[in-house]
Every structure is written in C-alpha cells, then in structure tokens.
N, C-alpha and C positions, 0 to 999 in steps of 0.2 A: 537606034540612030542617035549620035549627041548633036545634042544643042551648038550652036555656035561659040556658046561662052564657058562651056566646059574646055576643061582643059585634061589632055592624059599625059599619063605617066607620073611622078613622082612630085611632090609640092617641093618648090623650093624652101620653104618656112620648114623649120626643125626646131623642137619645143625644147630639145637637148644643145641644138649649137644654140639657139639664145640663151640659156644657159652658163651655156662658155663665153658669151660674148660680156655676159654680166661678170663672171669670174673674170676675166681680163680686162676689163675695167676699171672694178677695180684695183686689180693686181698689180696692171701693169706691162708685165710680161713673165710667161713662165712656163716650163718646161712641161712635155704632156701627161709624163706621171705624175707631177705637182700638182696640176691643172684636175687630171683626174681623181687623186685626193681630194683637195678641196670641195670635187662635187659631190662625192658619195658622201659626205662628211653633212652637206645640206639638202641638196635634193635625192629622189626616190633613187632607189639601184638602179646602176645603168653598168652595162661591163665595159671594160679599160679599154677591150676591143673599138665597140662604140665609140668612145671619146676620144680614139685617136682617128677614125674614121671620120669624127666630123670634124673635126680639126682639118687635115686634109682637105674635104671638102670645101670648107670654109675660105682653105687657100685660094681654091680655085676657082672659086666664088667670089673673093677681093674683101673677106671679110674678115678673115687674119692674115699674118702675115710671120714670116720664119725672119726671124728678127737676127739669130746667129745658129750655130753651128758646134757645139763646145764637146772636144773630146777630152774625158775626164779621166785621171787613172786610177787605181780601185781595187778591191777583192770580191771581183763579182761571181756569180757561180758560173757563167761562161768564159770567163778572161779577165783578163787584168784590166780591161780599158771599156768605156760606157760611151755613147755619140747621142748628147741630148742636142733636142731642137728646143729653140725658145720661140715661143708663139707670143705676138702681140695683135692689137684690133688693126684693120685695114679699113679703108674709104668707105666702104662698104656696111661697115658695121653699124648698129642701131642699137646701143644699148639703152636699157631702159631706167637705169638706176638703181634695180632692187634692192631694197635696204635689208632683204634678208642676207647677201650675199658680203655688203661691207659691212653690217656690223657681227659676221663670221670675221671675217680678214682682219676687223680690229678687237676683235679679244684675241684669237690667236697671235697677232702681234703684240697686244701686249701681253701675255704670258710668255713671251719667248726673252 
C-alpha cells in the first residue's frame, strides 16, 4: 500500500536535462548534435539517443524551447540536405549556473 506522499511513475527531475539546461545557458541556443557534443565532452557517457529524448521532453515540459527550424545543404551520407532544430531554455527552466559547464564553452570559444 503507498503512502499518501508517494508519488508513481516516473520523476519529473532528470539529472541529464539539468544538464542540458546548464549547457544552454550558457550557450544560448543550439542545435541537438551540438548540444550533445558539448555534453559528452563534460559530463559522464550518455548516448545521443538520450539527449535528444530529453530535449523533446524538456519541450513538452516548457523547459526548452525550438527556437527555429534550419534546413542545411551538405554531403551527408543520407542526402544532400540536414533539418537541424535549435533548442533554447523556456520559463520553465532552472538553471543552476555550473561553472563546469562555462568555463568548457569559454576555452572552446576561445580556441576557436
């Protein structure tokens, strides 16, 4: 029998979109292969699967938000042409500030 103050099914809090929410922070905004480089780059393995699963989530949650739409043209192994989504934070979001994750964004920028 639960308790009153359990709760079932699945936690809203995701230790991986907070994550993401730090990455687009201080990002910005940015597309979700980008997005998911930058993570494996800092925190533990996660697969690309993942990260665009919470992304999505995230949407629907009001915690990002599909900022545009950009089709790109290209030499990709399936076609000439690529449909990246750019993800930014939505109302919802709570970032925390982590400094491991800007001062990644600022060496990479400035080596670039």
């Amino acid at each position: 029998m639960m308790n009153k103050n359990e709760v079932r099914g699945r936690p809203v809090k995701s230790v991986i979109r907070q994550n993401l929410i730090e990455i687009l922070y201080f990002l910005g905004d940015g597309y979700a292969y980008e997005i998911y480089k930058i993570y494996s780059n800092i925190f533990p393995r996660v697969t690309m699967r993942s990260v665009y699963y919470h992304l999505k989530k995230g949407v629907n949650l009001g915690i990002f938000k599909i900022k545009e739409i950009r089709k790109e043209q290209g030499q990709y192994s399936w076609g000439p042409q690529v449909e990246k989504i750019y993800y930014s934070l939505d109302k919802w979001a709570e970032p925390a500030g982590n400094l491991l994750v800007k001062d990644y964004l600022n060496q990479i920028s400035r080596n670039s």
